[in-house]
mmJSON file of the N, C-alpha and C atoms, coordinates in Angstrom:
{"data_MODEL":{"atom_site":{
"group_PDB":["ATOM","ATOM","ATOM","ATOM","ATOM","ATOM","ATOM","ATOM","ATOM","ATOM","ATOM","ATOM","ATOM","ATOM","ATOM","ATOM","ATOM","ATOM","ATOM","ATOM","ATOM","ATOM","ATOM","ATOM","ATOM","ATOM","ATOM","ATOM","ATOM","ATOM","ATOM","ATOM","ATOM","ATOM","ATOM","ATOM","ATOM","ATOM","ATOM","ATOM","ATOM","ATOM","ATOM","ATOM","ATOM","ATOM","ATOM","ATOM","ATOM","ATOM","ATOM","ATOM","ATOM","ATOM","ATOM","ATOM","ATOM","ATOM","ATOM","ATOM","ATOM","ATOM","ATOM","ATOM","ATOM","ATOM","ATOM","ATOM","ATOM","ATOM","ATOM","ATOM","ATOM","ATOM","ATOM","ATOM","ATOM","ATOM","ATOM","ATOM","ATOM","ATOM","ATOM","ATOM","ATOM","ATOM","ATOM","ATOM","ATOM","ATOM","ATOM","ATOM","ATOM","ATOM","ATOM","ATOM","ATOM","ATOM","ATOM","ATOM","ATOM","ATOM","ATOM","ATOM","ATOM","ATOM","ATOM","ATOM","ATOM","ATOM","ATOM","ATOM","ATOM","ATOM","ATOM","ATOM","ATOM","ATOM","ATOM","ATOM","ATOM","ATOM","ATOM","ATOM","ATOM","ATOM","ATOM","ATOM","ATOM","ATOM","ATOM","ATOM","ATOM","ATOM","ATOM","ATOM","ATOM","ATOM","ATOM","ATOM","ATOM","ATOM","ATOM","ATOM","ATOM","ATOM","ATOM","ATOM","ATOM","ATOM","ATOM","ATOM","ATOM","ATOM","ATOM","ATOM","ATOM","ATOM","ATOM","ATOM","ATOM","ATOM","ATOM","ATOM","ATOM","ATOM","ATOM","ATOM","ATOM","ATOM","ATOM","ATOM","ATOM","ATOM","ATOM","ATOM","ATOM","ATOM","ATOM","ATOM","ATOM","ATOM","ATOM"],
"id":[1,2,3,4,5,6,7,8,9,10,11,12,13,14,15,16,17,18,19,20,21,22,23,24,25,26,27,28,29,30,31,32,33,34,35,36,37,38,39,40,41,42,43,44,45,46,47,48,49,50,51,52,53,54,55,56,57,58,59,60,61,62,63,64,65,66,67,68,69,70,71,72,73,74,75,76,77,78,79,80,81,82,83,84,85,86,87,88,89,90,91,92,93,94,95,96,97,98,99,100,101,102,103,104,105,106,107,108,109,110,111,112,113,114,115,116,117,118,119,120,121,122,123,124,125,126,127,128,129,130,131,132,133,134,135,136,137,138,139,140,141,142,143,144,145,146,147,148,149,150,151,152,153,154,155,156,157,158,159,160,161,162,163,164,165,166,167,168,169,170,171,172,173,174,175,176,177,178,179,180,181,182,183],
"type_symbol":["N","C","C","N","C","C","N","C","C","N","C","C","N","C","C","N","C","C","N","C","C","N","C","C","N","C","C","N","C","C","N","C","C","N","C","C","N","C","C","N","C","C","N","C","C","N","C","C","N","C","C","N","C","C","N","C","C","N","C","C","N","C","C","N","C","C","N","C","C","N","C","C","N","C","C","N","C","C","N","C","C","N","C","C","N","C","C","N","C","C","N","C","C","N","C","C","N","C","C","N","C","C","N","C","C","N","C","C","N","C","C","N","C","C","N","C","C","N","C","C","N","C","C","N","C","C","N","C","C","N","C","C","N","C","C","N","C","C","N","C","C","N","C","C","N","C","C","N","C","C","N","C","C","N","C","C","N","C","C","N","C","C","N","C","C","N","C","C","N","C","C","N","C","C","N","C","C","N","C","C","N","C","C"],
"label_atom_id":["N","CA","C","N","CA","C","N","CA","C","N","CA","C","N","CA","C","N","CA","C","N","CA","C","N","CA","C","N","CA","C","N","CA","C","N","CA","C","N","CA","C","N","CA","C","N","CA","C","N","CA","C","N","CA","C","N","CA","C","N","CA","C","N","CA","C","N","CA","C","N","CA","C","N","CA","C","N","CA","C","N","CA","C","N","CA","C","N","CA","C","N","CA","C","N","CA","C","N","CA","C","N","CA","C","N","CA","C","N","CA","C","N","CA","C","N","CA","C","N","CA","C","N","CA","C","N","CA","C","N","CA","C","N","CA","C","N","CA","C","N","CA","C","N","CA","C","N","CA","C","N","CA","C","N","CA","C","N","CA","C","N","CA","C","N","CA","C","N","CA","C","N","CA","C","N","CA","C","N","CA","C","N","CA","C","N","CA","C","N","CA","C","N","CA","C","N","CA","C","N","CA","C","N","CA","C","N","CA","C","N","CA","C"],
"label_alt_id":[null,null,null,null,null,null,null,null,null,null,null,null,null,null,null,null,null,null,null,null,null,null,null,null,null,null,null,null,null,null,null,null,null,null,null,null,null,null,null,null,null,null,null,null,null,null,null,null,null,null,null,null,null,null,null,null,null,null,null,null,null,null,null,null,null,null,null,null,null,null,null,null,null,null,null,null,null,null,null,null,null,null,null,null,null,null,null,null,null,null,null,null,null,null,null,null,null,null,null,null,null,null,null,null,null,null,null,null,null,null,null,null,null,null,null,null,null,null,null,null,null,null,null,null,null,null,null,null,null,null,null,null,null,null,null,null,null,null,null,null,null,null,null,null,null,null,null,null,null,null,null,null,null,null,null,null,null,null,null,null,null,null,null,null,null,null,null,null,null,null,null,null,null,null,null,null,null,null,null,null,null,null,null],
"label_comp_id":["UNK","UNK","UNK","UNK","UNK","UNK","UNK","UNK","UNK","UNK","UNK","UNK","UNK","UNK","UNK","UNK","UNK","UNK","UNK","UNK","UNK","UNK","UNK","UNK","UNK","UNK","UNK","UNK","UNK","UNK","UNK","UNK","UNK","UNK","UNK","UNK","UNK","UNK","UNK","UNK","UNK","UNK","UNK","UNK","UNK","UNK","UNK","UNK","UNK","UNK","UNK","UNK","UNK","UNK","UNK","UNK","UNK","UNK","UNK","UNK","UNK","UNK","UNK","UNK","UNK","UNK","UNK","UNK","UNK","UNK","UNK","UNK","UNK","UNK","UNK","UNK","UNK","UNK","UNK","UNK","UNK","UNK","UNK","UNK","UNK","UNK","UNK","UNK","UNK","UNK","UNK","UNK","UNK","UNK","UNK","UNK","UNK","UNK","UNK","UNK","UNK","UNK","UNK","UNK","UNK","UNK","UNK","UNK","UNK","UNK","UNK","UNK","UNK","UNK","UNK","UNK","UNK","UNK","UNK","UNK","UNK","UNK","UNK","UNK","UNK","UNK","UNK","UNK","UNK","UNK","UNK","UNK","UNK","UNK","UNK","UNK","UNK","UNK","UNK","UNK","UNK","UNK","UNK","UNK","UNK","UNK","UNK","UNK","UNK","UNK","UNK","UNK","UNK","UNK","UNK","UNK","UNK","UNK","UNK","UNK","UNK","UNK","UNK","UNK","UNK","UNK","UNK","UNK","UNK","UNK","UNK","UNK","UNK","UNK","UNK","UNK","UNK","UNK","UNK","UNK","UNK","UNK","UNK"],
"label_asym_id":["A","A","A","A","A","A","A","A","A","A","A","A","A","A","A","A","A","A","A","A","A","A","A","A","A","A","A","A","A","A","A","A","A","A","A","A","A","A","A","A","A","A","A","A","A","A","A","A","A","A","A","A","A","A","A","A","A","A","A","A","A","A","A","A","A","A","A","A","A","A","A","A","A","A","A","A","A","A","A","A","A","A","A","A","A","A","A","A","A","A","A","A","A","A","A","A","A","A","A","A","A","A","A","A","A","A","A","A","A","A","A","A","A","A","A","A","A","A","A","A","A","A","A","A","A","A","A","A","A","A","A","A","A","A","A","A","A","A","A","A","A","A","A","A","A","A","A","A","A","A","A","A","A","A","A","A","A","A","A","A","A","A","A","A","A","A","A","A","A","A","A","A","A","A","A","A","A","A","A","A","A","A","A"],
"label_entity_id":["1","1","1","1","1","1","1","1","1","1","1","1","1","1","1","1","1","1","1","1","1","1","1","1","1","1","1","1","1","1","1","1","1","1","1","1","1","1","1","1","1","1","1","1","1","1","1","1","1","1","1","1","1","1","1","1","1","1","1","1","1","1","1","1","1","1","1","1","1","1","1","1","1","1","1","1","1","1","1","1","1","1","1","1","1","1","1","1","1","1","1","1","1","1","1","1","1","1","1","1","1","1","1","1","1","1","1","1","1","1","1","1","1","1","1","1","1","1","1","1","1","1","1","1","1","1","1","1","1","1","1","1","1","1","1","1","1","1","1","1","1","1","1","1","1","1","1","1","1","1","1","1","1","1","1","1","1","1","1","1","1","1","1","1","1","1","1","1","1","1","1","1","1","1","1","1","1","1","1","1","1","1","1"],
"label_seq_id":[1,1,1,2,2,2,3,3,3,4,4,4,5,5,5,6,6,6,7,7,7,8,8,8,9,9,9,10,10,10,11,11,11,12,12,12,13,13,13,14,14,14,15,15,15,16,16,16,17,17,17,18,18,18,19,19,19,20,20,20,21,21,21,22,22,22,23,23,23,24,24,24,25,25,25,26,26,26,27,27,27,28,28,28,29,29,29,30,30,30,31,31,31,32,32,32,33,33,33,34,34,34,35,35,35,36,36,36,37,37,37,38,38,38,39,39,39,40,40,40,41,41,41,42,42,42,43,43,43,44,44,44,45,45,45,46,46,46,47,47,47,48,48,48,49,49,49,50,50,50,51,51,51,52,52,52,53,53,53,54,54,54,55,55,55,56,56,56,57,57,57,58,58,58,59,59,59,60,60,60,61,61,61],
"pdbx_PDB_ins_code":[null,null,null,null,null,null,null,null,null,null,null,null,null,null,null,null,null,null,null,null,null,null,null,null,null,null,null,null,null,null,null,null,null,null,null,null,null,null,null,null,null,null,null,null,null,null,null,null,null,null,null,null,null,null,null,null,null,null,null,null,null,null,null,null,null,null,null,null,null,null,null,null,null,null,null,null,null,null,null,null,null,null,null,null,null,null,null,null,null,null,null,null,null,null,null,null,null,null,null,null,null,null,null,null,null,null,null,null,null,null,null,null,null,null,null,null,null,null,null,null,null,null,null,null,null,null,null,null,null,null,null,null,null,null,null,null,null,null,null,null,null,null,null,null,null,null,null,null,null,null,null,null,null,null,null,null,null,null,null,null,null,null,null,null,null,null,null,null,null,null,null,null,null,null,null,null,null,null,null,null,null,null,null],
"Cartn_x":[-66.503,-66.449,-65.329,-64.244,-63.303,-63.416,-63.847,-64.347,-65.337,-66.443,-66.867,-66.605,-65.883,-64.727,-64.156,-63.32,-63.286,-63.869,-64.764,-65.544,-66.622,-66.989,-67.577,-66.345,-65.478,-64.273,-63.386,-63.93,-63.538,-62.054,-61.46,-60.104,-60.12,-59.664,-59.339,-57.963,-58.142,-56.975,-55.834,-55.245,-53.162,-53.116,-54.137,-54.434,-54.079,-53.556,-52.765,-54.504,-54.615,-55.804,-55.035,-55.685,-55.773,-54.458,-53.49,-52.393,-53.508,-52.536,-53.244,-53.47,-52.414,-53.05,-53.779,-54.038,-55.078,-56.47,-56.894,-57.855,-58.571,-57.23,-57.535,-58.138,-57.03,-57.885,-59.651,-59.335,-60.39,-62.132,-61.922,-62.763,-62.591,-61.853,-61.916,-61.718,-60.913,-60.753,-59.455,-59.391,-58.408,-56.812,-55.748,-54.703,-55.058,-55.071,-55.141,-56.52,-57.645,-58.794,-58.322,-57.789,-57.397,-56.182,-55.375,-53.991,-55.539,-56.253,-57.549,-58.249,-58.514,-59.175,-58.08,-57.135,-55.983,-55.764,-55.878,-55.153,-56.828,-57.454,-58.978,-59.037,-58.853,-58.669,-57.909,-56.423,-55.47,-56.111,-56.779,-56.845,-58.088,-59.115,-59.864,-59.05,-58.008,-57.292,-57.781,-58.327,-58.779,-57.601,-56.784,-55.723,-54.237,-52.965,-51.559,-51.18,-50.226,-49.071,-47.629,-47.151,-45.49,-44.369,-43.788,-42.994,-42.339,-42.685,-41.876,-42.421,-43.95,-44.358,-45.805,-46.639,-47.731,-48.574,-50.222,-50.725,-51.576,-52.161,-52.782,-53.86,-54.956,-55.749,-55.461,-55.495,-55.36,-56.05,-54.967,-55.976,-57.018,-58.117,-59.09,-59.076,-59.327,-59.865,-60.738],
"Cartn_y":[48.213,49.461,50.37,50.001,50.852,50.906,50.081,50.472,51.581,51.82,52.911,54.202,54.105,55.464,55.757,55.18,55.559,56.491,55.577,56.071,57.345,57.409,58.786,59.649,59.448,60.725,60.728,59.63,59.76,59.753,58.968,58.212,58.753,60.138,61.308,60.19,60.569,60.359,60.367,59.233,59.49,59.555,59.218,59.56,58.3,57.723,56.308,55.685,54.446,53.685,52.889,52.827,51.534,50.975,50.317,49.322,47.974,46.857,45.614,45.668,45.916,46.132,46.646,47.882,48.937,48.395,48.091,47.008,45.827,44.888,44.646,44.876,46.227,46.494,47.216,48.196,48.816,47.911,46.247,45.72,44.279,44.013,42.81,41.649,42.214,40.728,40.145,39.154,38.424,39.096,38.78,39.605,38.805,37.674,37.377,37.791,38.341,38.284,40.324,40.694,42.528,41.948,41.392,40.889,40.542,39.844,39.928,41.09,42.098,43.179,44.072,44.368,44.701,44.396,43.216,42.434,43.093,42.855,42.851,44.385,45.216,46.726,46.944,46.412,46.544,45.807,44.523,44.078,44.73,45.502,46.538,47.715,47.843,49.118,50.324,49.972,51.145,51.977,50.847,51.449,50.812,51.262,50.645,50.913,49.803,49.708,50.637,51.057,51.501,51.224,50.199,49.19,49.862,49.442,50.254,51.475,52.113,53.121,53.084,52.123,51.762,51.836,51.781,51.612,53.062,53.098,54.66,54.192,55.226,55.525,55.634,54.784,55.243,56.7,57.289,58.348,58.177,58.726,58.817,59.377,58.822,59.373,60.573],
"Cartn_z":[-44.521,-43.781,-44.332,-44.507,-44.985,-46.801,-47.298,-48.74,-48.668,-47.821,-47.75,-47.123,-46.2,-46.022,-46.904,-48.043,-48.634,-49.551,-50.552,-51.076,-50.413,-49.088,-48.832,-48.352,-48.857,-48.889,-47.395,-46.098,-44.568,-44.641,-45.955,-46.432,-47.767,-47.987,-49.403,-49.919,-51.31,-52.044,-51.0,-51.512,-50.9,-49.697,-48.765,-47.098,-46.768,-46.082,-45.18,-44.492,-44.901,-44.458,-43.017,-41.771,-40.912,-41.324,-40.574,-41.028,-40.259,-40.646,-40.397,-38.554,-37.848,-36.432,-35.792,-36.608,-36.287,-36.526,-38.263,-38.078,-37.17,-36.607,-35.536,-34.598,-33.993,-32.692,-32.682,-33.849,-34.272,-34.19,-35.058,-35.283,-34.755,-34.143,-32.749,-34.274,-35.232,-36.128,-35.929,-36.584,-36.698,-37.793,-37.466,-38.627,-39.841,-39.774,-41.037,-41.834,-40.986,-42.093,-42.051,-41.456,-41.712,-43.085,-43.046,-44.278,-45.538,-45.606,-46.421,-46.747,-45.573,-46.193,-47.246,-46.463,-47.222,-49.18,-49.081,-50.109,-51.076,-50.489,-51.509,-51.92,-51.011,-51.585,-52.471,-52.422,-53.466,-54.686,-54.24,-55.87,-56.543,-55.762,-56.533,-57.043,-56.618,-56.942,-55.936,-55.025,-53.989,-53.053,-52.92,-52.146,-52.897,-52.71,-52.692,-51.558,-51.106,-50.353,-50.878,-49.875,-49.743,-49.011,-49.914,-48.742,-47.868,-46.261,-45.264,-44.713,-45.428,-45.454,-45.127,-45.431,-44.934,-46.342,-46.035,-47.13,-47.358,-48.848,-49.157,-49.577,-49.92,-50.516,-51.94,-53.279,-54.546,-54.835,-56.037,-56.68,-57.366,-57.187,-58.08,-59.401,-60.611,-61.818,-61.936],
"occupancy":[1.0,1.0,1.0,1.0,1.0,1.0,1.0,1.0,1.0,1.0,1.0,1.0,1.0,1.0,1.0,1.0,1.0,1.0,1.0,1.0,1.0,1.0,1.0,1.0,1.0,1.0,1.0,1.0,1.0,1.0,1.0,1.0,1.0,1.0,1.0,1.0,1.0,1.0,1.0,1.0,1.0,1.0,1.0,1.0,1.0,1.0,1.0,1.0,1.0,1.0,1.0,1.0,1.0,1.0,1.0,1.0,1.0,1.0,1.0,1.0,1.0,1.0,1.0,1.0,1.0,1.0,1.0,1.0,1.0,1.0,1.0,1.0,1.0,1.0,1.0,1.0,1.0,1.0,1.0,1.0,1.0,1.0,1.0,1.0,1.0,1.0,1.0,1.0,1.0,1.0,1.0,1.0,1.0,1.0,1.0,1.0,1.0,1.0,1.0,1.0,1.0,1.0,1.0,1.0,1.0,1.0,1.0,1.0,1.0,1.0,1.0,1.0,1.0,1.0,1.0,1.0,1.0,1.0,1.0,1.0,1.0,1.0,1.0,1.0,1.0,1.0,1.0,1.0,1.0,1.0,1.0,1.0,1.0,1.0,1.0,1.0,1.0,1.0,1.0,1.0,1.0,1.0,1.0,1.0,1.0,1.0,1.0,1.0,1.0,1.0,1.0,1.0,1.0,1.0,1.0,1.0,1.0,1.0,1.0,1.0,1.0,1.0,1.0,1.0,1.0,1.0,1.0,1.0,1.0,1.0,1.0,1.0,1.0,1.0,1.0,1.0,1.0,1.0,1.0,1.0,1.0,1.0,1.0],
"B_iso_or_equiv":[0.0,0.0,0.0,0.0,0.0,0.0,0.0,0.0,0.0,0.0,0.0,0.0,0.0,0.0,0.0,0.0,0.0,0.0,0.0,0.0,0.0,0.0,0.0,0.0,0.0,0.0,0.0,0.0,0.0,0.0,0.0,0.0,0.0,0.0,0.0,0.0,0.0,0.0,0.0,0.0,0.0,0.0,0.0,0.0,0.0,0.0,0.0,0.0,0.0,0.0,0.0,0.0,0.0,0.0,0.0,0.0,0.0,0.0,0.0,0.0,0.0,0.0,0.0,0.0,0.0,0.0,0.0,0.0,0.0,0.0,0.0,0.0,0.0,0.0,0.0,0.0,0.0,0.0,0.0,0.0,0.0,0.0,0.0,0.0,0.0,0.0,0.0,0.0,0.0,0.0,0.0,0.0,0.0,0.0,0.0,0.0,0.0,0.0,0.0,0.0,0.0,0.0,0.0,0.0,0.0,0.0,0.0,0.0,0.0,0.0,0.0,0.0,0.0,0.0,0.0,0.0,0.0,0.0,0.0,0.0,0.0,0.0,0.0,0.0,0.0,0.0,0.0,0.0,0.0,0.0,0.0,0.0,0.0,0.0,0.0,0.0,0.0,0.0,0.0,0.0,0.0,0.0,0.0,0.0,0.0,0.0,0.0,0.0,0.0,0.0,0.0,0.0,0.0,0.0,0.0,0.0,0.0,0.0,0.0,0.0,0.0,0.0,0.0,0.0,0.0,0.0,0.0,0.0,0.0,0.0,0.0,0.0,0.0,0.0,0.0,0.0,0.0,0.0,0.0,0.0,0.0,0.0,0.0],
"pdbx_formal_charge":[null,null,null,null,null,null,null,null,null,null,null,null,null,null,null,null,null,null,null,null,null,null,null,null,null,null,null,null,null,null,null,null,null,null,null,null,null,null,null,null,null,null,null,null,null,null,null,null,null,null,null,null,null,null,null,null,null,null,null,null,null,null,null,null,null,null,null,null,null,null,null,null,null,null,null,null,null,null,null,null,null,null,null,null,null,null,null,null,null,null,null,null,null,null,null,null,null,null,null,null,null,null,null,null,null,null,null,null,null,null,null,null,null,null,null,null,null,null,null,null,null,null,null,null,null,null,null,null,null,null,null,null,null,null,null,null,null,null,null,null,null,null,null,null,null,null,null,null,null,null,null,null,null,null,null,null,null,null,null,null,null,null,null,null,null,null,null,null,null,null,null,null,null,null,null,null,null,null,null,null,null,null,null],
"auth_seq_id":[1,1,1,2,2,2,3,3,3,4,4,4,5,5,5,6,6,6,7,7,7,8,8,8,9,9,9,10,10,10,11,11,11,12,12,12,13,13,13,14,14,14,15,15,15,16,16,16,17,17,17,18,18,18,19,19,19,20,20,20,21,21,21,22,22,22,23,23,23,24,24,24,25,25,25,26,26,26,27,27,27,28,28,28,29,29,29,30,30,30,31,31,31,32,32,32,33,33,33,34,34,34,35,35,35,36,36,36,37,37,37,38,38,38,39,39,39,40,40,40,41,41,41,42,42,42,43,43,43,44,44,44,45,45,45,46,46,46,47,47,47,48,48,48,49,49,49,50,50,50,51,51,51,52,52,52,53,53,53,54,54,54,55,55,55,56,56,56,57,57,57,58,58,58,59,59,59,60,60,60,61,61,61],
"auth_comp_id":["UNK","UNK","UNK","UNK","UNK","UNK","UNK","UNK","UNK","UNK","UNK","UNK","UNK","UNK","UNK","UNK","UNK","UNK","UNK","UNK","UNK","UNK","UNK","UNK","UNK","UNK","UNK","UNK","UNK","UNK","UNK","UNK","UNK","UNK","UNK","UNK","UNK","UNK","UNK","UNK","UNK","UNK","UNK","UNK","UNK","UNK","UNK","UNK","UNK","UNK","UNK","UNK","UNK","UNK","UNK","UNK","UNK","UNK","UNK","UNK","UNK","UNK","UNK","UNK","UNK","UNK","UNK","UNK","UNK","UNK","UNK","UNK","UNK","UNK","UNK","UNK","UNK","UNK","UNK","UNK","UNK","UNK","UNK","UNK","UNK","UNK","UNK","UNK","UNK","UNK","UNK","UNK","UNK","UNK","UNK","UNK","UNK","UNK","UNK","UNK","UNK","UNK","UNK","UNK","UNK","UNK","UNK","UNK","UNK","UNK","UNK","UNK","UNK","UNK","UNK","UNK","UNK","UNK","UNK","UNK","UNK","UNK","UNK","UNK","UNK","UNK","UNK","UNK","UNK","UNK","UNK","UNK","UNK","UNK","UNK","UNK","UNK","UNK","UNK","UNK","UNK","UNK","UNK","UNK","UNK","UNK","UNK","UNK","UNK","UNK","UNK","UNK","UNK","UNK","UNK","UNK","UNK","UNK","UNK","UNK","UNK","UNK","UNK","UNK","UNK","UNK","UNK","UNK","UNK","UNK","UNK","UNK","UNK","UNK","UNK","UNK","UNK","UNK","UNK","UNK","UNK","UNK","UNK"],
"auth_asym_id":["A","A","A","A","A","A","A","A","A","A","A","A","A","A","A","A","A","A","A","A","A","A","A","A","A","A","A","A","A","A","A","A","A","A","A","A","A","A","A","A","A","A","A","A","A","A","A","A","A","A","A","A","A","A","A","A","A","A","A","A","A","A","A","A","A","A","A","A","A","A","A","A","A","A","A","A","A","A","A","A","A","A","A","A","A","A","A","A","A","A","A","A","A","A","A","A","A","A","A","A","A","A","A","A","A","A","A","A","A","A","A","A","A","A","A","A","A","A","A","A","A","A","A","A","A","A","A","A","A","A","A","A","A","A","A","A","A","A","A","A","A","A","A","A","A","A","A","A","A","A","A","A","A","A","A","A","A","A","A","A","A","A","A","A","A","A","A","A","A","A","A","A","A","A","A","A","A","A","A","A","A","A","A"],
"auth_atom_id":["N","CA","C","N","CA","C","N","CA","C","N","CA","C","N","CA","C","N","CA","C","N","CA","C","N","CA","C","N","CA","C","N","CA","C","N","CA","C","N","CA","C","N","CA","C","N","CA","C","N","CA","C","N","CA","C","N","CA","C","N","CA","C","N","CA","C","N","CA","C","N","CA","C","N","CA","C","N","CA","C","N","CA","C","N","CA","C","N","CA","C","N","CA","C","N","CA","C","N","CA","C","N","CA","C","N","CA","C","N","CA","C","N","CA","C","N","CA","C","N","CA","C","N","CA","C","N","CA","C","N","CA","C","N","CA","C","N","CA","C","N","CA","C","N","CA","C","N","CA","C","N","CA","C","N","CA","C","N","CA","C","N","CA","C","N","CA","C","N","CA","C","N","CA","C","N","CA","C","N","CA","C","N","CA","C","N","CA","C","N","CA","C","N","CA","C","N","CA","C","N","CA","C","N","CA","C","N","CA","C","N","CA","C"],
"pdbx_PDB_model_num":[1,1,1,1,1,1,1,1,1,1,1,1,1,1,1,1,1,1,1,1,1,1,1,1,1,1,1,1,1,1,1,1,1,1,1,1,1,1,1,1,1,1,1,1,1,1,1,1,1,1,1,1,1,1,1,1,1,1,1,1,1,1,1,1,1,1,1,1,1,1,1,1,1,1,1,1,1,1,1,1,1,1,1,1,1,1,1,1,1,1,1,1,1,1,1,1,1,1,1,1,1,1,1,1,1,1,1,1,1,1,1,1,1,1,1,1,1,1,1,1,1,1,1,1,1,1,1,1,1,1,1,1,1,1,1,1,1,1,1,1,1,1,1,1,1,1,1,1,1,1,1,1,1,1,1,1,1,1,1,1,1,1,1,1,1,1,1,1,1,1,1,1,1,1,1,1,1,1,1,1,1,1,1]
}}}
């Protein structure tokens, strides 16, 4: 779900995605499987973290 917000633009470049609690509440999951969605976006390169700052939307090419 949030890989495709992204991608249809809901979550623009450099725009702050969901933090891990928000996920939560948002989708009745567990933290550790939102700490998973997290981790899987970054390792597509879809989003970075900013320590202390929350996480973004990568720029697009």
């Amino acid at each position: 779900m949030i890989r495709q917000r992204i991608k249809d633009g809901t979550y623009p470049p450099r725009s702050r995605v969901p933090s891990v609690n928000q996920l939560t509440e948002e989708f009745g999951i567990a933290a550790m499987t939102a700490h998973k969605v997290h981790r899987g976006l970054r390792a597509e390169g879809l989003i970075y973290t900013e320590p202390g700052m929350g996480s973004y939307v990568s720029p697009q090419p």
